[in-house]
C-alpha positions as CSV (number, residue, x, y, z in Angstrom):
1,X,50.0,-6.1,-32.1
2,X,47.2,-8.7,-32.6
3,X,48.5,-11.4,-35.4
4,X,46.2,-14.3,-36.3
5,X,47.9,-17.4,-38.2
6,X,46.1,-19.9,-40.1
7,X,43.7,-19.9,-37.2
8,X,40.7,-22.4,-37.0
9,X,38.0,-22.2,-34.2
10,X,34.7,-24.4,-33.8
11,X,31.6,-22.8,-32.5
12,X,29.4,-26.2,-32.1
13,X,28.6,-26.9,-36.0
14,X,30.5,-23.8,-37.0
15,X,34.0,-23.8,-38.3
16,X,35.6,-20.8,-39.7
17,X,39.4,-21.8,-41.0
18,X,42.5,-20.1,-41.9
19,X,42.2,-16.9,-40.5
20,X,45.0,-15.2,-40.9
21,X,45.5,-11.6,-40.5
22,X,47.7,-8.7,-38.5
23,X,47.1,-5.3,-36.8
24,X,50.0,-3.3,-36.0
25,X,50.6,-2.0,-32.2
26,X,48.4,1.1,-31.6
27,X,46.2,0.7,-34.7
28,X,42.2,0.3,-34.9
29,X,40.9,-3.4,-36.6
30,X,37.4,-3.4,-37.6
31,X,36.4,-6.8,-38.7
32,X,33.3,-7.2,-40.9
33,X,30.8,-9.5,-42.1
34,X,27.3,-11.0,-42.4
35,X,25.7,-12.5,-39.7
36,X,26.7,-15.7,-38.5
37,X,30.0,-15.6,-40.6
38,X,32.5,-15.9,-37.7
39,X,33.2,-12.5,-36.7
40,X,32.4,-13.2,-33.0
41,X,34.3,-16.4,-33.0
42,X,37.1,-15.1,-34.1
43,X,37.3,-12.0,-31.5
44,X,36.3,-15.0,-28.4
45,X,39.6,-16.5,-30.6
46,X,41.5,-13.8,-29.7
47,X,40.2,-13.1,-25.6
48,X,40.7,-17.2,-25.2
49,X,37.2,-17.8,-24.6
50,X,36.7,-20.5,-28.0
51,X,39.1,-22.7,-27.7
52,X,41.5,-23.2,-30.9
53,X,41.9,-25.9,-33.6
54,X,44.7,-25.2,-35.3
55,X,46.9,-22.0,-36.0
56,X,48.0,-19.5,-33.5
57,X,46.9,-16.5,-31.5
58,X,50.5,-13.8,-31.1
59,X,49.9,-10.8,-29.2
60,X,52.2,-8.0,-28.8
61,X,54.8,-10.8,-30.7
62,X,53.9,-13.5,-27.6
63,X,51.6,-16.6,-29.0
64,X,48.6,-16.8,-26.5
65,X,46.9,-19.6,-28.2
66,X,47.0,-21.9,-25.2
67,X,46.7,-19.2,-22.2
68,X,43.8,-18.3,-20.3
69,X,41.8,-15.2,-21.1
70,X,43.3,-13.3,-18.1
71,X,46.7,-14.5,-18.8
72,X,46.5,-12.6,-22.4
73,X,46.1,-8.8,-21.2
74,X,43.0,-8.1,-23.3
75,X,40.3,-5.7,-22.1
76,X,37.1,-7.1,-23.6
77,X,33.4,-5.6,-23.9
78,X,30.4,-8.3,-25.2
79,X,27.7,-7.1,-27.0
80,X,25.4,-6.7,-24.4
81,X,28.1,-5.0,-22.2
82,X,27.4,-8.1,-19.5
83,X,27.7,-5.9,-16.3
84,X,26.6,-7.2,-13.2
85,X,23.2,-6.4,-12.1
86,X,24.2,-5.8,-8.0
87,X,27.5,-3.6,-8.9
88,X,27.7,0.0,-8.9
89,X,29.2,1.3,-11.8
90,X,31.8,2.4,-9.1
91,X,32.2,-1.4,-8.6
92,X,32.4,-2.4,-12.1
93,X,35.4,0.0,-12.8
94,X,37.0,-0.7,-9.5
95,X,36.7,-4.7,-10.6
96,X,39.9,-5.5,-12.9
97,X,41.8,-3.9,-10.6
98,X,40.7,-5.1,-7.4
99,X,41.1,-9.2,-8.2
100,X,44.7,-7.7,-9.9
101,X,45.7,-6.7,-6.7
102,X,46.0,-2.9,-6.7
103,X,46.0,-0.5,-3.6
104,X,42.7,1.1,-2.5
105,X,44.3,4.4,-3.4
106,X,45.6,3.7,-6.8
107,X,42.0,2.2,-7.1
108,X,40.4,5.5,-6.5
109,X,42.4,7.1,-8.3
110,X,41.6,5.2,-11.9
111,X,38.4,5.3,-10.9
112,X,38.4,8.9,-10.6
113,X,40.3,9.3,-14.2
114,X,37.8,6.7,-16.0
115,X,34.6,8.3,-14.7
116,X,36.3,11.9,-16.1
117,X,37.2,10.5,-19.2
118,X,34.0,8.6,-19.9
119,X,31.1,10.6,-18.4
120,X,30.6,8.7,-15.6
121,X,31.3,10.9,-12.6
122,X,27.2,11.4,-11.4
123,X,26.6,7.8,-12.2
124,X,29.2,6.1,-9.8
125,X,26.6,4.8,-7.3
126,X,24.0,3.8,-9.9
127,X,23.2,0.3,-10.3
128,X,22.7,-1.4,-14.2
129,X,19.1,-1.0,-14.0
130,X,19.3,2.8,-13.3
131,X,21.7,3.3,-16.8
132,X,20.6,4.2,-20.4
133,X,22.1,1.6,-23.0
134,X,24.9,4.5,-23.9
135,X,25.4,5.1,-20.7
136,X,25.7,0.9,-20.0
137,X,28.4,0.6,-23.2
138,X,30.1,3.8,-21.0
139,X,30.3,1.3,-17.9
140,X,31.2,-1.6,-19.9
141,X,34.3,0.2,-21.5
142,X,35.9,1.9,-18.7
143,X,35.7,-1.7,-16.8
144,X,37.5,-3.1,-20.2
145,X,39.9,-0.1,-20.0
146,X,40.4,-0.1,-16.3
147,X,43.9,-2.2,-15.9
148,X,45.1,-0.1,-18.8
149,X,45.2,-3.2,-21.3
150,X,47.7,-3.4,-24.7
151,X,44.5,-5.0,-26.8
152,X,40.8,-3.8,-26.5
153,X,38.6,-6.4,-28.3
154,X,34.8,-4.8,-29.0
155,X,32.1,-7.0,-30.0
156,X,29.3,-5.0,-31.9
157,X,29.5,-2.2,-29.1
158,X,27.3,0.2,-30.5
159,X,24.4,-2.3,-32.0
160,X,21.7,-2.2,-29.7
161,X,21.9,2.1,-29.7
162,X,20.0,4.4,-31.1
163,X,21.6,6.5,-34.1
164,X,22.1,9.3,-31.8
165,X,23.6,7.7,-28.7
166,X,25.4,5.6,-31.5
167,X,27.3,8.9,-32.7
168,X,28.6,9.8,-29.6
169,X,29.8,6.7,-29.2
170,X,31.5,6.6,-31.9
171,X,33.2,10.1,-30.7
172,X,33.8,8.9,-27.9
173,X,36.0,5.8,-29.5
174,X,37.9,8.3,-31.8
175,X,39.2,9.9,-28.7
176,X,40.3,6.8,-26.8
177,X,42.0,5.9,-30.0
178,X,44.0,9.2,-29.8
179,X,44.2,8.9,-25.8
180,X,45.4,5.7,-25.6
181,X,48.1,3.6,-27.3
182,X,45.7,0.1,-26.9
183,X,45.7,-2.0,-29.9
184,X,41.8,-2.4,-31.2
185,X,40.2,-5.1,-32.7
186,X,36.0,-3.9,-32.8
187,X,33.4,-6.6,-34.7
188,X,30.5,-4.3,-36.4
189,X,27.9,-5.1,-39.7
190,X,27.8,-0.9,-39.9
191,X,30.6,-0.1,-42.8
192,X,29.9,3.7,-41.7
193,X,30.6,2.9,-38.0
194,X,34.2,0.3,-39.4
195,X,35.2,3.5,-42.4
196,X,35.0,6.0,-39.0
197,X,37.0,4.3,-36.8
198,X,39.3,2.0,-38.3
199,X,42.8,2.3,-39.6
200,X,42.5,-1.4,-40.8
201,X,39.2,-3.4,-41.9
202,X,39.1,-7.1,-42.4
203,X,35.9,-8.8,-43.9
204,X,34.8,-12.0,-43.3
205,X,33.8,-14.2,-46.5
206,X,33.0,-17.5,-48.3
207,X,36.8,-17.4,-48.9
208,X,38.2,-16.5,-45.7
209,X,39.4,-13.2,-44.2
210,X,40.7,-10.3,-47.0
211,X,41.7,-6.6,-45.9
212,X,39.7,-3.9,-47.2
213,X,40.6,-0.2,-48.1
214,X,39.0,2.0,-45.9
215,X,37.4,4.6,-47.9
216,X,36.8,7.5,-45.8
């Protein structure tokens, strides 16, 4: 569960205030909103990467607001995927786990499973510059995903791709959402990308956050 009370955050000149809002354990959030409302701020809220004003951050019933980002359990993907430009995608998934601790073997092995699952299998010993953007978001999601995290956060994933690669993205997040019990909170603009995916949609206003039906 990801529950936001009363929150504030400043972003240099930017304040958004009194966010409050919940997603239940195992459901998909989309939040939405112009740009420049918040939406962002509010996700780097949630990962512990914006420091908070006032209210509190609660996941899985726990209040994170003063913990570290890697303290909170949260897999995270930035909009531009942010992968390191001298790592193999075989590196990148093998990442979370390494500075975690984990055996070599039980490394391998969720690498083997994530590069199954995601497509990835011919593309272990390419480098960032060598990927397509699709293929990029494919590397930056199986790195988020690697320690098996209870919250996903996604910030505008599927922006920068074309409307092809974007669909298949988009499939691709319908069956991690059946595959996986993570909680999801995913900032978009596209209301057909938020009605596809989400099983809760907040919008970010002049007034605040409100929950939207999801018309599908």
């Amino acid at each position: 569960m990801i529950a936001l009370d009363q929150l504030t955050v400043k972003n240099g000149g930017f304040t958004i205030a009194d966010v409050s809002l919940t997603i239940p354990t195992g459901s998909y959030g989309v939040l939405m909103g112009k740009t420049g409302c918040g939406k962002s701020t509010i996700l780097e809220a949630v990962c512990g990467l914006k420091p908070v004003s006032a209210g509190r951050v609660c996941i899985m019933g726990e209040d994170v607001t003063e913990r570290k980002p890697a303290e909170r359990g949260i897999g995270y993907v930035p909009q531009d995927g942010a992968l390191f430009s001298t790592m193999t995608v075989r590196d990148h998934l093998a990442f979370a786990l390494r500075i975690r601790g984990y055996g070599r073997g039980a490394v391998q092995t969720r690498i083997g499973e994530l590069a199954g699952l995601l497509g990835l299998e011919k593309l272990l010993d390419r480098k960032p510059h060598g990927l397509s953007g699709g293929e990029s978001q494919r590397v930056a999601l199986g790195r988020a995903l690697s320690f098996e995290p209870r919250i996903l956060c996604l910030d505008e994933p599927l922006s920068a791709l074309d409307h092809d690669t974007r669909l298949e993205m988009c499939a691709l997040l319908e069956t991690l959402k059946t595959r996986f019990s993570v909680t999801v909170l995913h900032v978009t603009h596209d209301r057909n990308e938020a009605t596809r995916l989400a099983d809760l949609i907040f919008e970010v206003g002049d007034h605040g956050v409100q929950a939207l039906e999801n018309e599908w």
